[in-house]
PyMOL Python script that loads the backbone (N, CA, C, O; Angstrom):
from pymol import cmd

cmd.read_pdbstr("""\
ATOM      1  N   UNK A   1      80.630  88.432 -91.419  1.00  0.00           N
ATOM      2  CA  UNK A   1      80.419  89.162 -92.644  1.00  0.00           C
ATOM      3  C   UNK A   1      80.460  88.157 -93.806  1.00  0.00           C
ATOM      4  O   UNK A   1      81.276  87.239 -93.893  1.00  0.00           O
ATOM      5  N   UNK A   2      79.604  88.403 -94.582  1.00  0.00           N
ATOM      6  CA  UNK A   2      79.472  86.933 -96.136  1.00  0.00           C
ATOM      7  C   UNK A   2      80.356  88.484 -96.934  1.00  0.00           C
ATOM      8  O   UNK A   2      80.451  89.639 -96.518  1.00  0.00           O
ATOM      9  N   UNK A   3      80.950  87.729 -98.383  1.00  0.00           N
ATOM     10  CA  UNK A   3      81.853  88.108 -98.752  1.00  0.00           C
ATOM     11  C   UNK A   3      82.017  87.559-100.570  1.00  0.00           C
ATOM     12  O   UNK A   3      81.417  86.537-100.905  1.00  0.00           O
ATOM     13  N   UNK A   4      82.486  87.992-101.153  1.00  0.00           N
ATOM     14  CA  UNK A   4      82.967  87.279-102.151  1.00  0.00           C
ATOM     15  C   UNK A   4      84.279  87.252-102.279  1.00  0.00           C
ATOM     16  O   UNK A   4      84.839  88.332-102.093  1.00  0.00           O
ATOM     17  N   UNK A   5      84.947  86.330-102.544  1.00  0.00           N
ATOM     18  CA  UNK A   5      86.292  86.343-102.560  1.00  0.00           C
ATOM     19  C   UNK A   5      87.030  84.717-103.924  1.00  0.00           C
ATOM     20  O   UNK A   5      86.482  83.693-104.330  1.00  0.00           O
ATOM     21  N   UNK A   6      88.677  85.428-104.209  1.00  0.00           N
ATOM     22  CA  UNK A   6      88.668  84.469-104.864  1.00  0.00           C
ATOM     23  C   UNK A   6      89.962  83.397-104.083  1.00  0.00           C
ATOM     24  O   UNK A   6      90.834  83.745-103.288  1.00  0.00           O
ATOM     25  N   UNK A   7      89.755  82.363-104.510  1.00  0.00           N
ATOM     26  CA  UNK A   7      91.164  81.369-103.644  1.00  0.00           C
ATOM     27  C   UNK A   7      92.568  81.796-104.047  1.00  0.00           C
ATOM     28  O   UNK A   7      92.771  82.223-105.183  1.00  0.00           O
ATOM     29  N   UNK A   8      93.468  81.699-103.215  1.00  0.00           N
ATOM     30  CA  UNK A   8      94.823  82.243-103.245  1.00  0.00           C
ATOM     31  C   UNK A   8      95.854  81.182-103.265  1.00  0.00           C
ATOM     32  O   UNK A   8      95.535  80.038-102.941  1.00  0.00           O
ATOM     33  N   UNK A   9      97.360  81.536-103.704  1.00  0.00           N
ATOM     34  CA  UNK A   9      98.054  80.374-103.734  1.00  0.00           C
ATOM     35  C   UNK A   9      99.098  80.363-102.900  1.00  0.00           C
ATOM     36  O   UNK A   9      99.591  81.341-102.338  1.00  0.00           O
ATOM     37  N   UNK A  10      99.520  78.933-102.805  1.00  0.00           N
ATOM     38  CA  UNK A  10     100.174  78.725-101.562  1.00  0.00           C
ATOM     39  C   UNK A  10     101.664  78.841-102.381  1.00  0.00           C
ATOM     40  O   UNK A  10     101.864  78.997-103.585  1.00  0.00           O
ATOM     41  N   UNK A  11     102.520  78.719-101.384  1.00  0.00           N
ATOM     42  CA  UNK A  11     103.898  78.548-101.747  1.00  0.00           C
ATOM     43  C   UNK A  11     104.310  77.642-102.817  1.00  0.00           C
ATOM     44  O   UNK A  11     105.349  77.884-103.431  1.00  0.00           O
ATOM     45  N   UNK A  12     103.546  76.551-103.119  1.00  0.00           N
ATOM     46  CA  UNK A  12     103.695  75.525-104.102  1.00  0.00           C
ATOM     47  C   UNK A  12     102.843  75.298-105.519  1.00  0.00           C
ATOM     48  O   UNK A  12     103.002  74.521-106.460  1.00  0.00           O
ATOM     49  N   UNK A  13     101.529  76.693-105.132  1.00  0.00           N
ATOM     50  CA  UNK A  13     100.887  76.929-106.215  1.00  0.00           C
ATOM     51  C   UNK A  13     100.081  76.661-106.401  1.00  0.00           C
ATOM     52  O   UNK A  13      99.535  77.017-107.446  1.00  0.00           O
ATOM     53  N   UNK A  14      99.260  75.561-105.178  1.00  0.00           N
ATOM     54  CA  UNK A  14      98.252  75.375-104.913  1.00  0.00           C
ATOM     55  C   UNK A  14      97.272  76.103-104.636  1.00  0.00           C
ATOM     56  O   UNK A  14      97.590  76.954-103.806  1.00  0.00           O
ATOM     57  N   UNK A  15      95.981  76.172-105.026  1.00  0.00           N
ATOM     58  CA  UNK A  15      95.032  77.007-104.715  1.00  0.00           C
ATOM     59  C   UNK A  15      94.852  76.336-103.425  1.00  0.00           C
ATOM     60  O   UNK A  15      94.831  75.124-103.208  1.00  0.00           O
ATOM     61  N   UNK A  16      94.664  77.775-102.208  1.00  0.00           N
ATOM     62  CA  UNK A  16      94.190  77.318-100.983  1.00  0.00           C
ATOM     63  C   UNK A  16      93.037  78.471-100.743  1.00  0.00           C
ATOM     64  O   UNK A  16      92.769  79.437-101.458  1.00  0.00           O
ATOM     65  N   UNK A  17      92.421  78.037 -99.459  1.00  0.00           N
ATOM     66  CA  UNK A  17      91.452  79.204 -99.070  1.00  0.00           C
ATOM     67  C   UNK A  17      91.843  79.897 -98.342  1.00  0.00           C
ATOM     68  O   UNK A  17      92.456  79.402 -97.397  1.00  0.00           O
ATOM     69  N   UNK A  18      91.651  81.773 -98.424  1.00  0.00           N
ATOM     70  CA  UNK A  18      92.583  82.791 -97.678  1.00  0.00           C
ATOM     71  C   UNK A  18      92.153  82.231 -96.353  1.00  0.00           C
ATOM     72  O   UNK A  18      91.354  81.416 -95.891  1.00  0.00           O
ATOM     73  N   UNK A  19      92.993  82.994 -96.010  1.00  0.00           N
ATOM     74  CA  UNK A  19      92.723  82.692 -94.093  1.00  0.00           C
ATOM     75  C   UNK A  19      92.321  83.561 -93.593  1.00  0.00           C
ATOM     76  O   UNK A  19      92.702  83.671 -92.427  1.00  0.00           O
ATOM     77  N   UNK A  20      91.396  84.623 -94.091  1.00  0.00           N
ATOM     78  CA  UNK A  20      90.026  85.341 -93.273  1.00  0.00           C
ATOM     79  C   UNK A  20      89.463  85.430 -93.552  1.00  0.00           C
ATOM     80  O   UNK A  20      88.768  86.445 -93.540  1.00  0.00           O
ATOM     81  N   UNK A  21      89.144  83.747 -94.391  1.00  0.00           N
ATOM     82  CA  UNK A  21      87.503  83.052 -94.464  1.00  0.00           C
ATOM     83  C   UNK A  21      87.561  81.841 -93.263  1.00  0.00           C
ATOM     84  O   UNK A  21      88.471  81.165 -92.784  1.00  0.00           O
ATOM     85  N   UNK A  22      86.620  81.904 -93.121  1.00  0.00           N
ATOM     86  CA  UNK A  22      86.396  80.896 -91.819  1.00  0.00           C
ATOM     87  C   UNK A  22      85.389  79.884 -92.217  1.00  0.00           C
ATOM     88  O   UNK A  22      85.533  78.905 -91.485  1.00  0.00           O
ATOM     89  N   UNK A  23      84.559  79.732 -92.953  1.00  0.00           N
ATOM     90  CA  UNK A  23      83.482  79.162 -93.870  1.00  0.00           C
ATOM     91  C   UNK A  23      83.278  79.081 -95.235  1.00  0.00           C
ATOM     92  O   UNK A  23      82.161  79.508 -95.527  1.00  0.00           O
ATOM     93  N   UNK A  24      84.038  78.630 -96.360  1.00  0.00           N
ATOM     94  CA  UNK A  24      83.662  79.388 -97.671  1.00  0.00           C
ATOM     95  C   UNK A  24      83.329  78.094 -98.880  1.00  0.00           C
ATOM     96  O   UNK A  24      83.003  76.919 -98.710  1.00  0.00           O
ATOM     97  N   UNK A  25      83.499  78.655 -99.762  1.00  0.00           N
ATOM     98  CA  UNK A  25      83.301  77.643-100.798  1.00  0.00           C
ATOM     99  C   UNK A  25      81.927  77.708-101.572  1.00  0.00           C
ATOM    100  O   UNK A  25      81.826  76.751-102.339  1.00  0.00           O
ATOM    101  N   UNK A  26      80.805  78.585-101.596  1.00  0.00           N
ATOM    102  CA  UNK A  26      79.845  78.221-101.617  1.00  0.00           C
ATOM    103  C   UNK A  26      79.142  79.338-102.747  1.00  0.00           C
ATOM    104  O   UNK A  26      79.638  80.458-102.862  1.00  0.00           O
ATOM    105  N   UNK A  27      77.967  78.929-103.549  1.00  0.00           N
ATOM    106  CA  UNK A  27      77.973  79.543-104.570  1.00  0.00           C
ATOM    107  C   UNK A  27      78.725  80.140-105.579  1.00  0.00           C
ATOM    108  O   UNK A  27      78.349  81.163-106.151  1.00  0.00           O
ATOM    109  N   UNK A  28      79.973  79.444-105.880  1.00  0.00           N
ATOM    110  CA  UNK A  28      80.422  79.718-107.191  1.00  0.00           C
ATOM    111  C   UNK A  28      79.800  80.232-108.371  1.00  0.00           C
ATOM    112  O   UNK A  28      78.917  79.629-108.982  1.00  0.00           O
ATOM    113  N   UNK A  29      80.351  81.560-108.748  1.00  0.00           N
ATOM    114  CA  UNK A  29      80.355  82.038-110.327  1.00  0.00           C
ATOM    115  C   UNK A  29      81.690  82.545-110.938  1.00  0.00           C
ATOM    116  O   UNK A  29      82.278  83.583-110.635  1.00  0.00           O
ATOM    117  N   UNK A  30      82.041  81.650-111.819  1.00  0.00           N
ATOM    118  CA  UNK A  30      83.437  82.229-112.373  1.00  0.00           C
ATOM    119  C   UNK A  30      84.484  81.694-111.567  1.00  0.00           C
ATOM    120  O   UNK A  30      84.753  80.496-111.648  1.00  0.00           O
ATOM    121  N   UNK A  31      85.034  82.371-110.883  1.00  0.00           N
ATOM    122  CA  UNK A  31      86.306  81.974-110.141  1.00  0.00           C
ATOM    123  C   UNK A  31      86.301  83.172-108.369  1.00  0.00           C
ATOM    124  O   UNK A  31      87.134  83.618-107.580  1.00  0.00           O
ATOM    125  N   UNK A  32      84.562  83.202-108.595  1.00  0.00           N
ATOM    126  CA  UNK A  32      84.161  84.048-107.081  1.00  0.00           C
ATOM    127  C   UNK A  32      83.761  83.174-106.427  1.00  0.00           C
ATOM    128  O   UNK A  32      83.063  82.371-107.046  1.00  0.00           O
ATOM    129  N   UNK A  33      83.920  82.972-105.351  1.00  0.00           N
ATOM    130  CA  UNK A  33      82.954  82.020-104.094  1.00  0.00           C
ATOM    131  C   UNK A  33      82.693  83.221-103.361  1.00  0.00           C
ATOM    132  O   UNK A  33      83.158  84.358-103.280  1.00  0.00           O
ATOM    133  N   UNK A  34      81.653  82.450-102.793  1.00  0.00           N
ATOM    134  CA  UNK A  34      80.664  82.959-101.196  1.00  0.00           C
ATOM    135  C   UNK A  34      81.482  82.407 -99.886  1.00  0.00           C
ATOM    136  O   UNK A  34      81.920  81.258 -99.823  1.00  0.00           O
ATOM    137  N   UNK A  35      81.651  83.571 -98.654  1.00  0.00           N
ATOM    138  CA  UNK A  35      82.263  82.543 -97.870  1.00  0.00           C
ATOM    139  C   UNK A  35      82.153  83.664 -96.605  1.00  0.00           C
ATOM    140  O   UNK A  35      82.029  84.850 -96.913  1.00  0.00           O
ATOM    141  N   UNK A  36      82.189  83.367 -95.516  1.00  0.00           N
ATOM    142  CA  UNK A  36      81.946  83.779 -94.393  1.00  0.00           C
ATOM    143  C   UNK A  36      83.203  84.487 -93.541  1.00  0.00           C
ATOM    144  O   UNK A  36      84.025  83.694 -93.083  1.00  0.00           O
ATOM    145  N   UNK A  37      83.390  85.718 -93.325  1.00  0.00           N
ATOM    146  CA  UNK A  37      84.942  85.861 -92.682  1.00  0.00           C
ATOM    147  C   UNK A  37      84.803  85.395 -90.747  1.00  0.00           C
ATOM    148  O   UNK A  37      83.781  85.109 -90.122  1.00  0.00           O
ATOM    149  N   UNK A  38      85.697  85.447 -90.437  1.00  0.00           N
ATOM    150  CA  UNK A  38      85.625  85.603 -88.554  1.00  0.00           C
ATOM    151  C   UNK A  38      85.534  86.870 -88.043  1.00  0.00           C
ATOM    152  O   UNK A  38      86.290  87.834 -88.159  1.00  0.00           O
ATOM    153  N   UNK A  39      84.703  86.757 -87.575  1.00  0.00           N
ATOM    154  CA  UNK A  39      83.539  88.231 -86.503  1.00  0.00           C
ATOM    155  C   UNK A  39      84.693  88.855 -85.371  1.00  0.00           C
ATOM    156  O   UNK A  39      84.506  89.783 -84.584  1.00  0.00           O
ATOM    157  N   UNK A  40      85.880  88.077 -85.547  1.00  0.00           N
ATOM    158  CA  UNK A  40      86.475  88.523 -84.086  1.00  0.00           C
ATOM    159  C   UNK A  40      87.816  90.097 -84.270  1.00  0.00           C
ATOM    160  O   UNK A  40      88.759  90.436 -83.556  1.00  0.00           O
ATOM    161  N   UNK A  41      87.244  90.677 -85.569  1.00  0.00           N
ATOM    162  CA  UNK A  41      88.228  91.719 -85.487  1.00  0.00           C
ATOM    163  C   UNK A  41      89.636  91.190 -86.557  1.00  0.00           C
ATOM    164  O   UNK A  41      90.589  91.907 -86.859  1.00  0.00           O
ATOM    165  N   UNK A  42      89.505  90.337 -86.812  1.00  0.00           N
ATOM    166  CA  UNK A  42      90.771  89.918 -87.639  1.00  0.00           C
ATOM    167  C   UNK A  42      90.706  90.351 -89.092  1.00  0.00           C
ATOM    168  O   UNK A  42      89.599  90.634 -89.550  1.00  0.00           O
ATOM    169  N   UNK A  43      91.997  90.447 -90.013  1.00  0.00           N
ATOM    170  CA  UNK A  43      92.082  91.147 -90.909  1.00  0.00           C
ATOM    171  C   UNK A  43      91.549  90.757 -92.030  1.00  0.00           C
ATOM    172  O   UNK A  43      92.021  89.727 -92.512  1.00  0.00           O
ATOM    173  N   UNK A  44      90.070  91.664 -93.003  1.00  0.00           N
ATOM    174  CA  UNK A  44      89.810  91.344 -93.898  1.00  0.00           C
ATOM    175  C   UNK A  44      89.956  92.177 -94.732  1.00  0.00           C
ATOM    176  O   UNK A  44      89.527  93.283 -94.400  1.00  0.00           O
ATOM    177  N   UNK A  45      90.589  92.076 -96.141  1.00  0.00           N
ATOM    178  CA  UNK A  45      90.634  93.193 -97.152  1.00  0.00           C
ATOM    179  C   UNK A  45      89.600  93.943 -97.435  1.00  0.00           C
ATOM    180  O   UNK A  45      88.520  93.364 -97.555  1.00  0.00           O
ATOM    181  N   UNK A  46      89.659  95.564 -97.632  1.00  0.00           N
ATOM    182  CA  UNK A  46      89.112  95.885 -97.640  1.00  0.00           C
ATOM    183  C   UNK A  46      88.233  96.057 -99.468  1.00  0.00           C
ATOM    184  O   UNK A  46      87.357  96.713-100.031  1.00  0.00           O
ATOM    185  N   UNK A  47      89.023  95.188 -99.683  1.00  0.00           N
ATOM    186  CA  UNK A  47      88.625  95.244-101.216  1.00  0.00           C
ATOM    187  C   UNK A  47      87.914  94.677-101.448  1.00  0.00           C
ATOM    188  O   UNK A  47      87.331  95.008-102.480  1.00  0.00           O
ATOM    189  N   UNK A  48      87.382  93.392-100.713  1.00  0.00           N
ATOM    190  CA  UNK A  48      86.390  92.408-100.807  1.00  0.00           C
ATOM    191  C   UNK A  48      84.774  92.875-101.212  1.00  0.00           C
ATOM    192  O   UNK A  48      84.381  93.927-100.709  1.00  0.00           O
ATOM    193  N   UNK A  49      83.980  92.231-101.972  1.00  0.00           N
ATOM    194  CA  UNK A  49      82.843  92.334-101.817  1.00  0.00           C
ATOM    195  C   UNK A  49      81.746  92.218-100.903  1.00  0.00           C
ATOM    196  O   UNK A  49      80.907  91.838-101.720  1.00  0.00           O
ATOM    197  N   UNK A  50      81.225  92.256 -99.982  1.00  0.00           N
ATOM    198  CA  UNK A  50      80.347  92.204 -98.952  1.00  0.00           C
ATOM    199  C   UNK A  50      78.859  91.844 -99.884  1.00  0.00           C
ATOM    200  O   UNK A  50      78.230  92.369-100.802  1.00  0.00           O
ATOM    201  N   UNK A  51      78.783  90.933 -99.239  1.00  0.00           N
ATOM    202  CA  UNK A  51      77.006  90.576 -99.529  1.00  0.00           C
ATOM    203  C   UNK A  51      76.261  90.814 -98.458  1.00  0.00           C
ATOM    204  O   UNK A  51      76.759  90.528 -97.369  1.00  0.00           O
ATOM    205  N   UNK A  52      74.504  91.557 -98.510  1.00  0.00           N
ATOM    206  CA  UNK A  52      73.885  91.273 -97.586  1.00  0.00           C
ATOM    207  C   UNK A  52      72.600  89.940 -98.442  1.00  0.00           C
ATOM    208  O   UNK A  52      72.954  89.262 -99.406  1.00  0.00           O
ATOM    209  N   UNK A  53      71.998  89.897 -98.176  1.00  0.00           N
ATOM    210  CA  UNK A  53      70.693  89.189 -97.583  1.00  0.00           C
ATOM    211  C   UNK A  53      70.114  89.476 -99.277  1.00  0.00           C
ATOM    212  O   UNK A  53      69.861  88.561-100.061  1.00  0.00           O
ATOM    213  N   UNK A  54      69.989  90.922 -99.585  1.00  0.00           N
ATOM    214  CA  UNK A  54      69.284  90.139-101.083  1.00  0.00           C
ATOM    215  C   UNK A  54      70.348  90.109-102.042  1.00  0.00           C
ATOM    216  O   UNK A  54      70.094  89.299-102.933  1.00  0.00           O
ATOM    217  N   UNK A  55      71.503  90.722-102.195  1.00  0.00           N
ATOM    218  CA  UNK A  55      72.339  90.128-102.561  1.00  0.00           C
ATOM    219  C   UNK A  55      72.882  88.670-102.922  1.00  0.00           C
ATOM    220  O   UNK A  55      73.236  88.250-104.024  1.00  0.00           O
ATOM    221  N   UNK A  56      72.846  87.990-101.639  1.00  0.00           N
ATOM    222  CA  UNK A  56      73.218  86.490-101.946  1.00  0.00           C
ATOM    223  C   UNK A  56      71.714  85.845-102.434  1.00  0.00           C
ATOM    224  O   UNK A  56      71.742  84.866-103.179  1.00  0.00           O
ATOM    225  N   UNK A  57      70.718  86.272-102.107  1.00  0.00           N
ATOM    226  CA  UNK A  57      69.362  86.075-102.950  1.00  0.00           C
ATOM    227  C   UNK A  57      69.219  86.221-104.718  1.00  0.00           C
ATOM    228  O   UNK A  57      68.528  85.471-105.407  1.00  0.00           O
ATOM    229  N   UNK A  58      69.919  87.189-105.153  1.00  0.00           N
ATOM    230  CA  UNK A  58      70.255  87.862-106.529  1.00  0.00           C
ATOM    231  C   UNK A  58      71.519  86.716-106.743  1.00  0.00           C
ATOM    232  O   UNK A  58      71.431  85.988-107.732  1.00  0.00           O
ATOM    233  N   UNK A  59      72.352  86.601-106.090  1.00  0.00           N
ATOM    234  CA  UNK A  59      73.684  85.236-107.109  1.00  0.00           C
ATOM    235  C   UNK A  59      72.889  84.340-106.626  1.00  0.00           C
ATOM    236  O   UNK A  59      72.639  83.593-107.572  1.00  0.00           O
ATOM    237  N   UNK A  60      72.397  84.013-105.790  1.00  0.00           N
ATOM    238  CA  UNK A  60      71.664  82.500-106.021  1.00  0.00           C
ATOM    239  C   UNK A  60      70.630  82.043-107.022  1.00  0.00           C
ATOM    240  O   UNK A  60      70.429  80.955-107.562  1.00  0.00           O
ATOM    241  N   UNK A  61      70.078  83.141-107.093  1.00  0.00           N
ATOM    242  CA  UNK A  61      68.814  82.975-108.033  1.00  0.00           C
ATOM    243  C   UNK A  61      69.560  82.749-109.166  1.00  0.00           C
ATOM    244  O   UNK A  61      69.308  81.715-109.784  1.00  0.00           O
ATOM    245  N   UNK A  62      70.901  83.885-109.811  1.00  0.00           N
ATOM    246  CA  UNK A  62      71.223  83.486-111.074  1.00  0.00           C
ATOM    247  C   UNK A  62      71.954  82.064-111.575  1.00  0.00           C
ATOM    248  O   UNK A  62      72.261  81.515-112.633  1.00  0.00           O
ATOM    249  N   UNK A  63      72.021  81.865-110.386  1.00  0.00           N
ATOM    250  CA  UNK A  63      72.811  80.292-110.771  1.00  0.00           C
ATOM    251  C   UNK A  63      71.591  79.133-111.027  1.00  0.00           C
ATOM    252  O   UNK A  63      71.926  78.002-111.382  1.00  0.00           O
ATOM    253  N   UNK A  64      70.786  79.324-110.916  1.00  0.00           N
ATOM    254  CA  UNK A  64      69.422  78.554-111.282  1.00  0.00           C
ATOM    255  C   UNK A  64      70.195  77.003-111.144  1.00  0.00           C
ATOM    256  O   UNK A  64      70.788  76.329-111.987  1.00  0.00           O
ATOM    257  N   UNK A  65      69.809  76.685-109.199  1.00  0.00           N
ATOM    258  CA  UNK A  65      69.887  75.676-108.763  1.00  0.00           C
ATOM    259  C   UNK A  65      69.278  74.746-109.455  1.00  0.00           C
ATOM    260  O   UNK A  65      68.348  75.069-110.194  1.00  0.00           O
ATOM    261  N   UNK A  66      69.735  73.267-109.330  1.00  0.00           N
ATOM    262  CA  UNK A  66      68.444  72.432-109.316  1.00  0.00           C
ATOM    263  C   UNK A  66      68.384  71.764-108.540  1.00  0.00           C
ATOM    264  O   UNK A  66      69.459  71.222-108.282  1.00  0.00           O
ATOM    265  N   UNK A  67      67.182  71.347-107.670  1.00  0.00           N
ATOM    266  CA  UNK A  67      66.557  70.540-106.030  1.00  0.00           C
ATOM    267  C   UNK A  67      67.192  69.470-107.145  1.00  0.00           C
ATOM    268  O   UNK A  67      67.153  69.560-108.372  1.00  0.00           O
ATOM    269  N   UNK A  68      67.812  68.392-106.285  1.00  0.00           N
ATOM    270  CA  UNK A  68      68.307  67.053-106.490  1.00  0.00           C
ATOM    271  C   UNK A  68      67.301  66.227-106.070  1.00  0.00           C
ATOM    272  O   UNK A  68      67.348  65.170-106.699  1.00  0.00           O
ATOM    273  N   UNK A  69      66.234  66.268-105.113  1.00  0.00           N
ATOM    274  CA  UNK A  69      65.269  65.865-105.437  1.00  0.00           C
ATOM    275  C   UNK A  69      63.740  65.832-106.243  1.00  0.00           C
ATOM    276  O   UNK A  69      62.987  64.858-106.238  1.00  0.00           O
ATOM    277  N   UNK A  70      63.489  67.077-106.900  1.00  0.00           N
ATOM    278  CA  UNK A  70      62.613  66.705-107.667  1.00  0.00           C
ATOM    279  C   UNK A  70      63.715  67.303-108.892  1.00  0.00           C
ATOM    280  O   UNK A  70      62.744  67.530-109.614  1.00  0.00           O
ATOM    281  N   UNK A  71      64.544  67.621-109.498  1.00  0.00           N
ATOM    282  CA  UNK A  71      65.252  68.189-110.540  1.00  0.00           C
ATOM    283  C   UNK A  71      64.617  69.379-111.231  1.00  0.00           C
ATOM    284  O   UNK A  71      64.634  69.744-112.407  1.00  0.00           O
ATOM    285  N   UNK A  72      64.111  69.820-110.254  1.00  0.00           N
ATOM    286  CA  UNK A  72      63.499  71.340-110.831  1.00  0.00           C
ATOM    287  C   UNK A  72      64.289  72.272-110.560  1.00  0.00           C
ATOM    288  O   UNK A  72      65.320  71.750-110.135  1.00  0.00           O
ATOM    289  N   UNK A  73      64.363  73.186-110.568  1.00  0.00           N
ATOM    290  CA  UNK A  73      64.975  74.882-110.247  1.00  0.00           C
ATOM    291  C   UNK A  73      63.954  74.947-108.814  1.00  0.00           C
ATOM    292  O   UNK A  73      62.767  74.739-108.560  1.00  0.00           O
ATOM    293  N   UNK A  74      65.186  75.367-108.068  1.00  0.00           N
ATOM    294  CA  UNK A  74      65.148  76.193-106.918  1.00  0.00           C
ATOM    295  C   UNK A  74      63.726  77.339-107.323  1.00  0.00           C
ATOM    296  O   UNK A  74      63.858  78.024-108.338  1.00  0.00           O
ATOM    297  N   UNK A  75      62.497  77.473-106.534  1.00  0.00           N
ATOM    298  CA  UNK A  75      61.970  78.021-106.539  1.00  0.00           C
ATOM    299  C   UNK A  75      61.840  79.716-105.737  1.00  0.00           C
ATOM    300  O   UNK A  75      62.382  79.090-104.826  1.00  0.00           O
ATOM    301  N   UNK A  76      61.698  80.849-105.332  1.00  0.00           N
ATOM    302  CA  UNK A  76      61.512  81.634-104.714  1.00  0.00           C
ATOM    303  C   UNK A  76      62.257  81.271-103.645  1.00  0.00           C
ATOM    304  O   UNK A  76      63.462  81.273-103.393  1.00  0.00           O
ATOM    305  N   UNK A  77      60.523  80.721-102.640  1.00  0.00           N
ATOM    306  CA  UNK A  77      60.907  80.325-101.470  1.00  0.00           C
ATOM    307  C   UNK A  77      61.649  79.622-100.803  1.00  0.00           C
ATOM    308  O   UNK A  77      62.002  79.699 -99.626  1.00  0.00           O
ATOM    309  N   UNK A  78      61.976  78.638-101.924  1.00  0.00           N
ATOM    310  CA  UNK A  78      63.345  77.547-102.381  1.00  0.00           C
ATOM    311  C   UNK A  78      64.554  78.252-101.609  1.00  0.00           C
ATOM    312  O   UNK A  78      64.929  77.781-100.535  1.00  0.00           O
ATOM    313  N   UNK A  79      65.142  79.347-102.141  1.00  0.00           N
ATOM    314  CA  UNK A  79      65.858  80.490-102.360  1.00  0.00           C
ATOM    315  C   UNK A  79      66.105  81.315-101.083  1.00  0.00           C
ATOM    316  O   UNK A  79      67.154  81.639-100.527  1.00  0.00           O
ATOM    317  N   UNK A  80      65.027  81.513-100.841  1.00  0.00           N
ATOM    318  CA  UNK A  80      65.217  82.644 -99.249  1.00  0.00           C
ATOM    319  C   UNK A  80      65.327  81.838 -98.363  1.00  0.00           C
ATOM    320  O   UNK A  80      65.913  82.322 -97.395  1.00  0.00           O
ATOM    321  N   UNK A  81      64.863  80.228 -98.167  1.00  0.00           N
ATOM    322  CA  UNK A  81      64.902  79.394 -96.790  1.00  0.00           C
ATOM    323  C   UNK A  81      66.292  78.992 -97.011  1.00  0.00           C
ATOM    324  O   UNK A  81      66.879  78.815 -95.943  1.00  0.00           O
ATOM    325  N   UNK A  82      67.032  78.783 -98.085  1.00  0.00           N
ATOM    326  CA  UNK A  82      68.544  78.257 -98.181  1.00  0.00           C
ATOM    327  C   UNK A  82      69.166  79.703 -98.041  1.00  0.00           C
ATOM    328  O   UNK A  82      70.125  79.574 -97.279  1.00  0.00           O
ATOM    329  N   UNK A  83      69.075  80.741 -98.350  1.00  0.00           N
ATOM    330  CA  UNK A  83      69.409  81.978 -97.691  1.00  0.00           C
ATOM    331  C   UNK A  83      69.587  81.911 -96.458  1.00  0.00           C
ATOM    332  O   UNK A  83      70.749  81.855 -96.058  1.00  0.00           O
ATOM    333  N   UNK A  84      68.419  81.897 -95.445  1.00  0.00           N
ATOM    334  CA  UNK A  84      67.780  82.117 -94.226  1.00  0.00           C
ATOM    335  C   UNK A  84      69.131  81.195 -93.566  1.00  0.00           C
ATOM    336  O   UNK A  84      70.035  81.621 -92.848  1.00  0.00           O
ATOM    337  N   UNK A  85      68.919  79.828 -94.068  1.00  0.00           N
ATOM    338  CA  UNK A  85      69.617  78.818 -93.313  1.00  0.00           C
ATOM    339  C   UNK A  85      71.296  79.342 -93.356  1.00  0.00           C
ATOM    340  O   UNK A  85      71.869  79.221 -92.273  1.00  0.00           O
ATOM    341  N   UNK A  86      71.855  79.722 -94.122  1.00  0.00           N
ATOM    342  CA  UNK A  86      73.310  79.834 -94.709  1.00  0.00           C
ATOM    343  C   UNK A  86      73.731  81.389 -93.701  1.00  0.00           C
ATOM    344  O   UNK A  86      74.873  81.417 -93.241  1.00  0.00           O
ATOM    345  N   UNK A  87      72.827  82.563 -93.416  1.00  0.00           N
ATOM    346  CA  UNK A  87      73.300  83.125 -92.769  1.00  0.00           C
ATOM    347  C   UNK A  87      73.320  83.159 -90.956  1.00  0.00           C
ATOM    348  O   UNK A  87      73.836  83.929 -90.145  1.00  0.00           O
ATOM    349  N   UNK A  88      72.346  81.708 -90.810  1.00  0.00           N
ATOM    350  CA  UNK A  88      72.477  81.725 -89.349  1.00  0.00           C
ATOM    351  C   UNK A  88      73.553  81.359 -88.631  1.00  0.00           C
ATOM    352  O   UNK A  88      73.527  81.424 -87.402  1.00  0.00           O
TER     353      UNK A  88
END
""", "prot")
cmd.dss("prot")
cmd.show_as("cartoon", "prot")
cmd.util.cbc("prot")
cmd.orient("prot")
């Protein structure tokens, strides 16, 4: 399940990443990340945001990437193949 979620603190106050993300960090806005939970039944809040497919299409687009190689903005198709790739 992709997710939005925000980082939590440890005993010392450190921001850490919850522990029913299994993948995360990714598309930041604000103090939300993108991040992947574990498929195996383990406990995820139910408060969380759930992303599908155009969802993470819609926060990606608004963050108006830029390709590090030509320094343009992420185009469309730009967009759905880094989609495509991120939920396999």
């Amino acid at each position: 399940m992709i997710v939005e979620y925000k980082m939590h603190r440890n005993i010392n106050g450190e921001k850490i990443t919850p522990s029913f993300i299994k993948d995360g960090g990714y598309f930041m806005i604000g103090d939300k990340l993108v991040g992947k939970t574990y498929g195996d039944g383990s406990y995820v809040p139910s408060t969380l945001v759930t992303l599908d497919e155009s969802a993470l299409v819609a926060r990606i687009t608004s963050l108006n990437l830029i390709d590090p190689k030509t320094d343009e903005e992420l185009d469309a198709d730009e967009i759905q193949n880094l989609v495509t790739s991120f939920l396999e």
